[in-house]
TIRO-340441 format. One record per residue (C-alpha): residue in three letters; x, y, z; residue number from 1. Coordinates in nm, 3 decimals, padded with zeros to 5 digits. Example, Ala and Ser with C-alpha at 12.3 -4.5 7.8 and 13.67 -1.06 7.14 Angstrom:
! residues 2
- ala,01.230,-00.450,00.780,1
- ser,01.367,-00.106,00.714,2
This chain:
! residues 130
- unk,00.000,00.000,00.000,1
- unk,00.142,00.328,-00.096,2
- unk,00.238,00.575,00.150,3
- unk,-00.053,00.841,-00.003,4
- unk,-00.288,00.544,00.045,5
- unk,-00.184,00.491,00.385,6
- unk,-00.228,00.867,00.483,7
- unk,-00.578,00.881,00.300,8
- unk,-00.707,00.570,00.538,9
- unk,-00.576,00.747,00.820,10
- unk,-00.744,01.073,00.745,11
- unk,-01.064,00.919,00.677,12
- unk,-01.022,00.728,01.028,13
- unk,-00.960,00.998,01.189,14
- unk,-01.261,01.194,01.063,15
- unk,-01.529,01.009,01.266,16
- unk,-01.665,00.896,00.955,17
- unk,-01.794,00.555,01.003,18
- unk,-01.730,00.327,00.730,19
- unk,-01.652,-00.008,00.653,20
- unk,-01.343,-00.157,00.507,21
- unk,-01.460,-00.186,00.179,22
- unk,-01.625,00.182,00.163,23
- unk,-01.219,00.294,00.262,24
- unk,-01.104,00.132,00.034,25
- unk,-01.376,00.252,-00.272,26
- unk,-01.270,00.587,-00.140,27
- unk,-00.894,00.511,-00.176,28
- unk,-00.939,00.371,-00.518,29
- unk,-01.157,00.695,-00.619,30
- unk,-00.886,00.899,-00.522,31
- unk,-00.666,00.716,-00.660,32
- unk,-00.872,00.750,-01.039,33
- unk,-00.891,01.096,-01.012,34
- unk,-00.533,01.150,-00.955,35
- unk,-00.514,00.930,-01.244,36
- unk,-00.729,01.128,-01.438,37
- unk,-00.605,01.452,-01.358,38
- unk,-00.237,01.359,-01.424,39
- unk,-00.361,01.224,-01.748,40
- unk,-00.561,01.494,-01.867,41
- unk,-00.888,01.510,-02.063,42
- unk,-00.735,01.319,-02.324,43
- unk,-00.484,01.016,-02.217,44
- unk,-00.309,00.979,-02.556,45
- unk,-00.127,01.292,-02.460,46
- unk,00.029,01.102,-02.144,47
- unk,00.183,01.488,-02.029,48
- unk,00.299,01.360,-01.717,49
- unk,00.471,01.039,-01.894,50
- unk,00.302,00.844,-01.699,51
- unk,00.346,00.466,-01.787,52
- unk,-00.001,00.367,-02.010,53
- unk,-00.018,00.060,-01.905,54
- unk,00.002,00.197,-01.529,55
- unk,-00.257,00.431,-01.603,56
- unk,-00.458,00.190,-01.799,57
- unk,-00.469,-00.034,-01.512,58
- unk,-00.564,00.239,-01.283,59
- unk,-00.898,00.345,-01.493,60
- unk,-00.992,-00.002,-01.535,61
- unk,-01.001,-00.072,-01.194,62
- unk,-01.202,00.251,-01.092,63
- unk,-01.424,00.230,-01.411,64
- unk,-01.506,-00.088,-01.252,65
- unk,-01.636,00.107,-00.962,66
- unk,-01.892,00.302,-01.210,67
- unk,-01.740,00.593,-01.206,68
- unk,-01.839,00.803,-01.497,69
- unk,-01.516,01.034,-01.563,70
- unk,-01.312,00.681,-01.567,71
- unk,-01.527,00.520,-01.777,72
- unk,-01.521,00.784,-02.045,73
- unk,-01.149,00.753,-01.982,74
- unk,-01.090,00.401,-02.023,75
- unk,-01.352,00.450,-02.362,76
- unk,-01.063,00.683,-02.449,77
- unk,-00.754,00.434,-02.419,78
- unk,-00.969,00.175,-02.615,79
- unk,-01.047,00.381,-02.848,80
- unk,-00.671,00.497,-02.921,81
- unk,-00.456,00.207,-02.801,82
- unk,-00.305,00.384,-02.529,83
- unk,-00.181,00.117,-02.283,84
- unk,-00.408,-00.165,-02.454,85
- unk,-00.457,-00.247,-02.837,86
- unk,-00.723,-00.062,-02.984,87
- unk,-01.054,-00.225,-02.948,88
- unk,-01.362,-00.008,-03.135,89
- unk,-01.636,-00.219,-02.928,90
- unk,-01.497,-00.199,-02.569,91
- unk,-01.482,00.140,-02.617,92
- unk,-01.820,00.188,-02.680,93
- unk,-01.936,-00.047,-02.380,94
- unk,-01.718,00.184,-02.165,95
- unk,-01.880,00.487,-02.349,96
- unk,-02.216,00.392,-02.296,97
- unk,-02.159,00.349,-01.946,98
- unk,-02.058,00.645,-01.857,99
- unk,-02.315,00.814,-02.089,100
- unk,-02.605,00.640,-01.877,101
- unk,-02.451,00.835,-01.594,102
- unk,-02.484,01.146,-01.814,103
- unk,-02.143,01.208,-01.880,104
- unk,-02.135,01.486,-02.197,105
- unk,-01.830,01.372,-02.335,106
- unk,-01.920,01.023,-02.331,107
- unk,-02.273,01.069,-02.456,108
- unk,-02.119,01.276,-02.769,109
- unk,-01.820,01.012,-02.834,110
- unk,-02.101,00.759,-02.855,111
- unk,-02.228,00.952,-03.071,112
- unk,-01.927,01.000,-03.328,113
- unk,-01.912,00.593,-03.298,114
- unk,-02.262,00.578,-03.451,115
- unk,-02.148,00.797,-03.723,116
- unk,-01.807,00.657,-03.805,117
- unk,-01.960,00.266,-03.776,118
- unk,-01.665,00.229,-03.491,119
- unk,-01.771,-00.080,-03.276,120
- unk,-02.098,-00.089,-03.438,121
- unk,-02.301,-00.051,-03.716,122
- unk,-02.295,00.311,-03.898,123
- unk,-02.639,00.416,-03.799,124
- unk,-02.717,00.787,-03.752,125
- unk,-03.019,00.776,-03.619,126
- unk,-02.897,00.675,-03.250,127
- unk,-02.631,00.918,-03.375,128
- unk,-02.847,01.176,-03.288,129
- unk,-03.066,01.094,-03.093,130
């Protein structure tokens, strides 16, 4: 467990916050995403911090496995351009549509632009724009 990790356990002990195990460590992994996400930037393929991709791919698979939205549309992003995982059109939407359920705008457009391009499923723009 990294040292950050450590301190943000302690913290949220320490803040009469009563929570389970499992809710810390949700919390840690959240934080840990958004650190992620932030040190990635809106769009990952630009890696500014040089951060390792498959590191950071790692990272927003995990949390996008927690439902959150911003690393879902994130994760849609690394699919989508092979950045720390081969490029993969159809997980990309899945991870999309996700986090456009949740109302993410960037998602919901980027599903969108799938529909239109025929990228992980049929051309249709109908859905496009709807």
């Amino acid at each position: 467990m990294s040292d950050s990790t450590e301190k943000l356990k302690e913290a949220l002990d320490k803040s009469g916050i009563r929570l389970t195990e499992a809710q810390k460590d949700l919390l840690v992994q959240y934080a840990t995403a958004m650190a992620t996400i932030d040190t990635l930037g809106e769009y990952p393929e630009g890696n500014p911090a040089g951060k390792d991709p498959i590191t950071a791919f790692d990272a927003m698979s995990s949390a996008a496995g927690y439902g959150i939205a911003d690393a879902q549309y994130l994760l849609g992003l690394m699919y989508e351009k092979g950045h720390g995982t081969p490029v993969d059109y159809q997980e990309a939407f899945g991870w999309y549509q996700q986090a456009a359920e949740q109302g993410h705008p960037s998602a919901q457009n980027n599903l969108g632009l799938m529909y239109v391009m025929g990228k992980g499923v049929p051309q249709d723009n109908e859905k496009a724009f709807s």
